[in-house]
N, C-alpha and C positions, 0 to 999 in steps of 0.2 A: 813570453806572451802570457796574458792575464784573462781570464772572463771571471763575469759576475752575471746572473740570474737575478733579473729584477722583479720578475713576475714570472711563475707556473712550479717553483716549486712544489708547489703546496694547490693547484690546482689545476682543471682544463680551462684553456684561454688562458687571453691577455699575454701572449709569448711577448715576451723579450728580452733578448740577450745580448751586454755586451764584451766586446773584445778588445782586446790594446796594448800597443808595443809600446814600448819610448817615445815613438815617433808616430803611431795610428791609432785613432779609434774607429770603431764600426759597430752598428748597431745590427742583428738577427731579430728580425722582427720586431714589428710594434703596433700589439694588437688590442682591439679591448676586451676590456672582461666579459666574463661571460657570466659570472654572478658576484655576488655582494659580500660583504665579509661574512654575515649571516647566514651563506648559501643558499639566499633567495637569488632569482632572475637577475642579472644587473640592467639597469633601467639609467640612460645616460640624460637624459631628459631630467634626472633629479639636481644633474650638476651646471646645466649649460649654462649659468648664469654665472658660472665660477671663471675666474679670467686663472692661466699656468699655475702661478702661486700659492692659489688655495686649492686647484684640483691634485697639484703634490701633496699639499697637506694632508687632502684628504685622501691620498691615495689611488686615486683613479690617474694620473701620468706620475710614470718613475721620475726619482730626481737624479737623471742623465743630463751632467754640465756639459754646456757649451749643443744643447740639441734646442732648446728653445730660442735663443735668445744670441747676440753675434754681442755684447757687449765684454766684462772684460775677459771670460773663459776663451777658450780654442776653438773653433766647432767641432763636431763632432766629423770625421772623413766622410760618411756615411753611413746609410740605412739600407738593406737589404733584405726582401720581401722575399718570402716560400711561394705564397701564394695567396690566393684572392677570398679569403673567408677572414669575416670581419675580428676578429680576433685573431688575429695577423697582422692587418695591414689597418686597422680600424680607429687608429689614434695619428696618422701621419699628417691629418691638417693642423696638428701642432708644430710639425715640425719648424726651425728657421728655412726660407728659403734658397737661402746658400748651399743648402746643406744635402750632397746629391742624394738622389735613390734609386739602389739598384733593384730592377725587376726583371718578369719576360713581357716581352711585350701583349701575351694575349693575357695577361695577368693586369697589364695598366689599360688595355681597353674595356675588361671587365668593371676594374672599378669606373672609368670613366663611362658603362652603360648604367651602372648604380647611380651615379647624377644625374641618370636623367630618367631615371624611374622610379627610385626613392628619394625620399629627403634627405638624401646623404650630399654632401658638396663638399670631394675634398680634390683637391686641384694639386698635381703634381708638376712642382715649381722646374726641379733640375732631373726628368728621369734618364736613365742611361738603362738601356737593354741587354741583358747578358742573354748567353743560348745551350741549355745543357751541352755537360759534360765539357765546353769552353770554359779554361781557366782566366779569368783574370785579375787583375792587382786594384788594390787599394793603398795608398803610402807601400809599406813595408809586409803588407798580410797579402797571400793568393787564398781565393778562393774559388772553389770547385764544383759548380751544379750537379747535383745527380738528380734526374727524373724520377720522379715518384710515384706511382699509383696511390691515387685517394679520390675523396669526392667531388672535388677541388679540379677546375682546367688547368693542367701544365702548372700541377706543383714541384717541387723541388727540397732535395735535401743539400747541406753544403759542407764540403770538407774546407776547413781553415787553418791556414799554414804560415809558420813565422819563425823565421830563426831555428830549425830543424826541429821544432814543434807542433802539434797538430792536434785539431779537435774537431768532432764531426759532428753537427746539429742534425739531427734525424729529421725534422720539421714533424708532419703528417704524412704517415703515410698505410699500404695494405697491401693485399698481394690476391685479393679477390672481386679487385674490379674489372673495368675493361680496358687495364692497360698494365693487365700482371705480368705483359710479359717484360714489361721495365724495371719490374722487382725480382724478375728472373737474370737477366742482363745483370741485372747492381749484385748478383749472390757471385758473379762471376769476375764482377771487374771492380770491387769495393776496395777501398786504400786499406792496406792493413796495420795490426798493430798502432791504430790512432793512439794518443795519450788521453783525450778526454773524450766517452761518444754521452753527447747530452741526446737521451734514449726517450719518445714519447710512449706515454704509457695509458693512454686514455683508457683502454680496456681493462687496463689490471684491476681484479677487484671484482669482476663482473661472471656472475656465478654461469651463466650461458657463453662459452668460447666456441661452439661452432657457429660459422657465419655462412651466409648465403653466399654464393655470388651472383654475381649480375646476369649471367643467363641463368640462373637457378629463377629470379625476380622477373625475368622476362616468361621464362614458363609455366611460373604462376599465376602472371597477370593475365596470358593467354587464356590457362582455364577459365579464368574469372569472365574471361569477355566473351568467351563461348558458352557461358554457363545459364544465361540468361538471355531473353529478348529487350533488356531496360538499357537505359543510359550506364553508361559506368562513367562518374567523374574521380579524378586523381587530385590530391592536395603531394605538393611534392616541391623543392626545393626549383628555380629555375635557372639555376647556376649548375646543379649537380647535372652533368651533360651526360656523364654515363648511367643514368636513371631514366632523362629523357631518350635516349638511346633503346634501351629495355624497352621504354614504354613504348615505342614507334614501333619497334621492331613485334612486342608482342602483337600491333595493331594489326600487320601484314599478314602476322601468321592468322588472324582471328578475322582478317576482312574486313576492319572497321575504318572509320575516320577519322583520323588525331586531329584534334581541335585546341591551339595555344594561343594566348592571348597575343597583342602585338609586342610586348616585354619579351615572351620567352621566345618568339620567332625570332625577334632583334637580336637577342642571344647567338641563337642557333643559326643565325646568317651569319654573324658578325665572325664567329669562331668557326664558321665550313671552310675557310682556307688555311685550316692547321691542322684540318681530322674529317675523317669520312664520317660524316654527324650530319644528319637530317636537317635539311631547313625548306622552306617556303619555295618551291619550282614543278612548276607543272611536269616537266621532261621529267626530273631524275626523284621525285617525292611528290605523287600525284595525290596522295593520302594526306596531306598536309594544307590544313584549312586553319584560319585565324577567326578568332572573332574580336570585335570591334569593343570592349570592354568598358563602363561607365566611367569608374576609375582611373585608367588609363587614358584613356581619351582627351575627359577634364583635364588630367595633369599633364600631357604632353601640350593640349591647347594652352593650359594657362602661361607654359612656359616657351609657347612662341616654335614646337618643334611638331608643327602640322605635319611637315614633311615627312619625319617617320611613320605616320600613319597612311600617307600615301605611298610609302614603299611597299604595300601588301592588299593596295584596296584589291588585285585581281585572283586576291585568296580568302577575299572574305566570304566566311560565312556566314549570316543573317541567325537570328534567335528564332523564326519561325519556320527556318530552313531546320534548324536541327530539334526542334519542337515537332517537326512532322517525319523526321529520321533519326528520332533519338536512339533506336534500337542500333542503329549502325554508329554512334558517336562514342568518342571517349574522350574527356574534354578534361583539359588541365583548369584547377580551381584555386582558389584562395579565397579567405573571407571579405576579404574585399571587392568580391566579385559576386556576394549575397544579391545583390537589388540585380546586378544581371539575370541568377535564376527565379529570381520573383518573376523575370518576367518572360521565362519560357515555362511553355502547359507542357503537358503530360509526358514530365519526366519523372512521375514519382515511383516509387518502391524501385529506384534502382541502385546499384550500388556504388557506395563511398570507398575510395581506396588510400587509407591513410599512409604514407610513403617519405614519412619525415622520422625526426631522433624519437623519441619516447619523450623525454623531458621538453619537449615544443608542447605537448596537449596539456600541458600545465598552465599555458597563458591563456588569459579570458576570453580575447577574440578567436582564438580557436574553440575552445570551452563553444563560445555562443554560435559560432559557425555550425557544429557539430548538430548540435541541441536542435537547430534552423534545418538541416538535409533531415535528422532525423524525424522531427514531427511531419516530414513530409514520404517518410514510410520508408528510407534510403536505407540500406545493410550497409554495416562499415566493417572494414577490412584493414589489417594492419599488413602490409608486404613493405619491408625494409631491411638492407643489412649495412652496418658501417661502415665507414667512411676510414677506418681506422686500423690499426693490424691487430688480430688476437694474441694471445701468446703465443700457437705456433708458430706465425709468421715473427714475431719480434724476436725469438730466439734466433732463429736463423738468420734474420739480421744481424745480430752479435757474432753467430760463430763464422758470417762473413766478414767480419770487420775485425775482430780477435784485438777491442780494446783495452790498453791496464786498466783501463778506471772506468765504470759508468755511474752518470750522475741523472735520477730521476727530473721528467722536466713534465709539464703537460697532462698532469694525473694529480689524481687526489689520492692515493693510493701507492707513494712512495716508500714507505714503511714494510711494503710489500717484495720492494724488488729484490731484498737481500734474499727471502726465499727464491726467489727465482733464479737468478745467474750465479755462477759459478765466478765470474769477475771479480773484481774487487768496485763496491758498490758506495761511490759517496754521495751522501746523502746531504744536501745545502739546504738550506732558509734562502728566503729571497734576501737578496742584498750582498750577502758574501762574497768577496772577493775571492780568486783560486789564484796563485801562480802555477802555471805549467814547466814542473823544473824534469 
């Protein structure tokens, strides 16, 4: 058995890894970057005019034969996704159609709710559903789910086996969200003695290693909402479910009304039959109101899907409803959702709760969103903690797995790991082949 590292040596984002016997390929992820070789932002919009050929050139899709194109290469066996954060799974409308892709299933309805709320369109031709901790085959390679705690719904790491060889992709993951106790599980039942663990390292590097956790963000955000009689609006990811979680939950404790647009309700309906997770129902989440968003609205009308608007007209909440109860509201935001507060009164001087990565306030439309609550006398607030495991938790990952070899994946900050693990530590460039002898 072989892998090669086509992208994350040398940084976070863009995973992909592949694997291959004599007789199978498979892909581990395949995501897009997440900055530029310059380590600005990466901005895909600068390429879209490029057809396969030139975007290998230029390095935005690895040159993985037989993954675009069915002419005279092999295909590739398959593609296999961690999970639903775009630097993962964020290059697969490249794929050929032949060419299957394994997921979970609440992983490919996430991307398919990203079609219909973003301008993302990527249409999965052959998917096939796998279900943690079930092994199953590809040619001559098994592969092994393990559930993950991360930011991420129902991520996953994978052990991969061949010919009494094995290698363990870490994907993403942490052990201080709201589902540590599946990083408590994997310390007790991890494959040991792997030959290769490809180990994410996002945090390494990173002078602050204690991390919150998710009820630590829930009883922060609690004070915050008792602290004051103003609006509190949140900027926050609508995918990160265990954030939305925090944030409903602090709502209870503080009496207020969580207010989501009809995107992140869809969400949060779409995923209540895989996790006790808040969505839109009078009986079991009476606190759970939508608002009817300019944004949204446009873009589901222009594309003909009225319908999801009317799955929630008997939760909506009106803009002069919560203009005359702003004290009781906590209202999830985006800048894109600017001309909706243009046009609610008297929410000013209240507070802004910033609840995304750090390196997101670097983009302009956040920059001018901010700049927009604040001239209107709004306090902002940073409560967030990763998505990603510190050092303590990555070690103990390893002394669960008791790998010969770890190879940095996922980090900018590779150079790093020899200080850390006691392992034997190889260090790759993108592109390099490994045999596993």
């Amino acid at each position: 058995m072989h892998f090669k590292i086509h992208r994350g040596t040398q940084e976070i984002g863009g995973s992909c890894v592949e694997v291959w016997t004599d007789s199978t390929r498979i892909l581990l992820d395949f995501g897009m970057p997440l900055v530029e070789k310059d380590g600005k932002e990466f901005d895909f919009n600068k390429y879209k005019q490029l057809n396969t050929e030139e975007l290998i050139k230029e390095g935005v899709l690895p040159d993985v034969k037989g993954l675009y194109t069915n002419n005279s290469d092999k295909l590739i066996d398959a593609v296999i996704i961690s999970h639903a954060h775009q630097d993962h799974y964020g290059l697969l409308s490249f794929i050929h159609n032949d060419v299957r892709c394994f997921l979970s299933k609440p992983t490919h309805q996430i991307i398919e709710l990203s079609n219909i709320f973003t301008p993302q369109s990527l249409q999965i031709a052959t998917p096939a559903y796998f279900e943690k901790n079930m092994t199953f085959t590809v040619g001559d390679i098994k592969i092994t789910p393990f559930w993950t705690d991360h930011s991420a719904f129902d991520a996953h790491s994978f052990l991969v086996e061949s010919g009494g060889k094995s290698l363990f992709y870490s994907g993403d993951f942490r052990s201080h969200g709201r589902k540590a106790n599946a990083f408590r599980w994997f310390l007790h039942n991890a494959p040991k003695h792997v030959d290769y663990l490809l180990l994410e390292g996002t945090t390494v590097g990173r002078s602050e290693q204690t991390q919150k956790s998710e009820k630590d963000i829930e009883y922060e955000l609690t004070d915050i909402f008792n602290s004051t009689d103003k609006i509190n609006l949140i900027y926050t990811s609508g995918q990160n479910i265990d954030r939305l979680v925090s944030i409903y939950r602090a709502c209870i404790r503080s009496n207020k009304t969580f207010v989501a647009d009809v995107y992140i309700a869809k969400v949060l309906k779409t995923l209540s039959v895989y996790a006790s997770i808040p969505f839109p129902s009078l009986k079991k989440f009476p606190l759970f109101k939508v608002i009817f968003s300019y944004h949204t609205c446009n873009q589901l009308s222009n594309k003909g899907l009225e319908n999801v608007l009317y799955e929630f007209k008997d939760f909506k909440i009106t803009k002069e409803e919560i203009s005359s109860n702003a004290r009781d509201i906590v209202m999830l935001v985006r800048p894109s959702m600017q001309k909706d507060l243009e046009h609610i009164s008297g929410i000013e001087d209240g507070n802004f709760i910033y609840s995304l990565w750090q390196r997101y306030l670097n983009n302009a439309k956040t920059q001018k969103f901010i700049l927009y609550l604040k001239s209107r006398g709004f306090v902002m607030h940073n409560i967030h903690t990763s998505g990603h495991a510190n050092i303590k938790t990555i070690l103990r990952a390893v002394e669960a797995l008791k790998p010969k070899n770890i190879v940095p994946i996922h980090t900018f900050e590779g150079n790093e790991y020899k200080n850390i693990f006691k392992e034997n530590v190889v260090q790759l460039k993108d592109g390099v082949a490994v045999r596993i002898i």
